[in-house]
Structure formats: structure tokens, C-alpha cells
N, C-alpha and C positions, 0 to 999 in steps of 0.2 A: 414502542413498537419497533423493534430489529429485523432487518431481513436477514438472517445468516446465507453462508456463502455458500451456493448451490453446483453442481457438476450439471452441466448443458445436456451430455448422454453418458452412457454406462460407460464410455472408454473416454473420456475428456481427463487428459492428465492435469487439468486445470478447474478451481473455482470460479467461481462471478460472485464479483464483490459490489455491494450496491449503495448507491445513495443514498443518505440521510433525512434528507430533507430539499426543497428545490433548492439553485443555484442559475445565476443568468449571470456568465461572463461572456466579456466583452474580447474583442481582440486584442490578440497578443497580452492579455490577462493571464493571470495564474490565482488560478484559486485552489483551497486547501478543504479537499472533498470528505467529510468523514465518514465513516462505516458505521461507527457503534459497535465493533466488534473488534475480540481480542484474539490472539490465537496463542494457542498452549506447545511449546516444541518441548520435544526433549534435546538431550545433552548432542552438538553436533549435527544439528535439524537450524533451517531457515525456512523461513518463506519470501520468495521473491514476487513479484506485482507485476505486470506490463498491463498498458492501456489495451481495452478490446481494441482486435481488430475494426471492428464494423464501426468506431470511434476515431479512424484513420486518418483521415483525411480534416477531422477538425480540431482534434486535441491532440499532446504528444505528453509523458510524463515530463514536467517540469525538471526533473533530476536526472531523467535518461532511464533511470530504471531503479524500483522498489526494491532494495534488500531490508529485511528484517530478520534482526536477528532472536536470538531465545531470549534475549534476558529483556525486552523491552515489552514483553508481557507484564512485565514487575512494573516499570518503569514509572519514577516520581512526577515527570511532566504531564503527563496527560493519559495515566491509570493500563499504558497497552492500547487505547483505542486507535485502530488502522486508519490513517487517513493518507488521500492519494493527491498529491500536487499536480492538478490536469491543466497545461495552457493551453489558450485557444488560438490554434494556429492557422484559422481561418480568417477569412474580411469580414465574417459578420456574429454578430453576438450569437452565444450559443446558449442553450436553455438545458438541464439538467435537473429532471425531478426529483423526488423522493421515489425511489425505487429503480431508479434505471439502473442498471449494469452498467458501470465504470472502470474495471480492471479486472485481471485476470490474475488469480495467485496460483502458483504453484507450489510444495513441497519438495525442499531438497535436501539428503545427508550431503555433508560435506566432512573432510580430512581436515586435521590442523598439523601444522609443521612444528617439526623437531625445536623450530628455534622461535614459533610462533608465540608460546606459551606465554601469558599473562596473568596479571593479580587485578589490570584493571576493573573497576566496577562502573558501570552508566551508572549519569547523573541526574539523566531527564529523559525527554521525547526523541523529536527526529535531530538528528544529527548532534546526539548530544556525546559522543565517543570520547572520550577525552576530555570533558570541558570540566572546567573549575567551579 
């Protein structure tokens, strides 16, 4: 059972991306929140992540902020499935169901520079850019 990622009203330039299954972190914890969902870009297309607002005040994204890129739909680590690093930046343990709303994605074109051009290929999951 998938929740795919939902637009809040007709003009939200953002998804809601949701929980998995429950989660209870603690403070100053980082847990590794999954979606069960992949998202398909074309060539020059990303999706970037931030934690809801209304999640403000007690989680922050673990890395600062979600970028995904296209080719980690493919990807050998963990099949494309989105998952979001939420700490808990509160004093008290914080509880996360299956189905709550945990981040927001957006869709962006992006340019690539004249001297950006690469052969590299991903090797895995999250932060796998480069890796051997």
C-alpha cells in the first residue's frame, strides 16, 4: 500500500510526500524516512525535497536539503525508492506514522554548463556520486 505524492490545492508548486510505515525518533536522532516511491525525470529535470513547514519546529532535513537527480530512478542501491533523512530537532521524541506528510518535492529544469559535461555513471543510492 503506496501513498503517492499529492499537490495540497490546484496551485501548490509542490508534492506531499508521505510515510511508510510508523517511526518514533528520539532527539537529536536522524532517521531514514522511506516513501516507497520513485519518480521518473526526463533529461535535465530534478526533484528537490524540503521538510513540511508545519514539521518546523521539530525536524529539519538531515542534509539541509533533498536533491535528486534523474538517473537515481535506475539506481542499484535501493531500486529509486525516495527516502528523506528527518532529525529530530526537538527535546522530545517525536512519533511519525504511516501516512503523514514528511516533505515537500518540487520539480525543476535545470541548465548544465559548457564545461560541466560528464561520462560519469551512479553506482548506488543516496550519495553514491562518485563512489567506487
Amino acid at each position: 500500500e503506496i501513498t503517492l505524492p499529492t499537490a495540497g490545492t490546484s496551485r501548490a508548486m509542490a508534492y506531499d510526500f508521505y510515510a511508510n510505515k510508523d517511526y518514533v525518533v528520539y532527539p537529536n536522532e536522524i532517521a531514514k524516512v522511506w516513501t516507497d516511491v520513485k519518480a521518473y525525470m526526463q533529461d535535465n529535470e530534478c526533484l528537490i525535497l524540503n521538510v513540511r513547514s508545519s514539521m518546523g519546529g521539530k525536524f529539519m532535513l538531515s542534509n539541509t536539503s533533498g536533491w535528486i537527480d534523474e538517473d537515481y530512478y535506475s539506481n542499484e542501491g535501493n531500486d529509486g525508492n525516495i527516502g528523506v533523512f528527518l532529525k529530530n530537532i526537538s527535546d522530545e521524541e517525536q512519533i511519525i506514522k504511516k501516512g503523514d506528510r514528511i516533505a515537500q518535492g518540487a520539480f525543476f529544469n535545470f541548465l548544465i554548463a559548457d564545461s560541466g559535461n560528464t561520462d560519469a555513471v551512479r553506482k548506488g543510492g543516496f550519495g553514491s556520486t562518485n563512489s567506487k
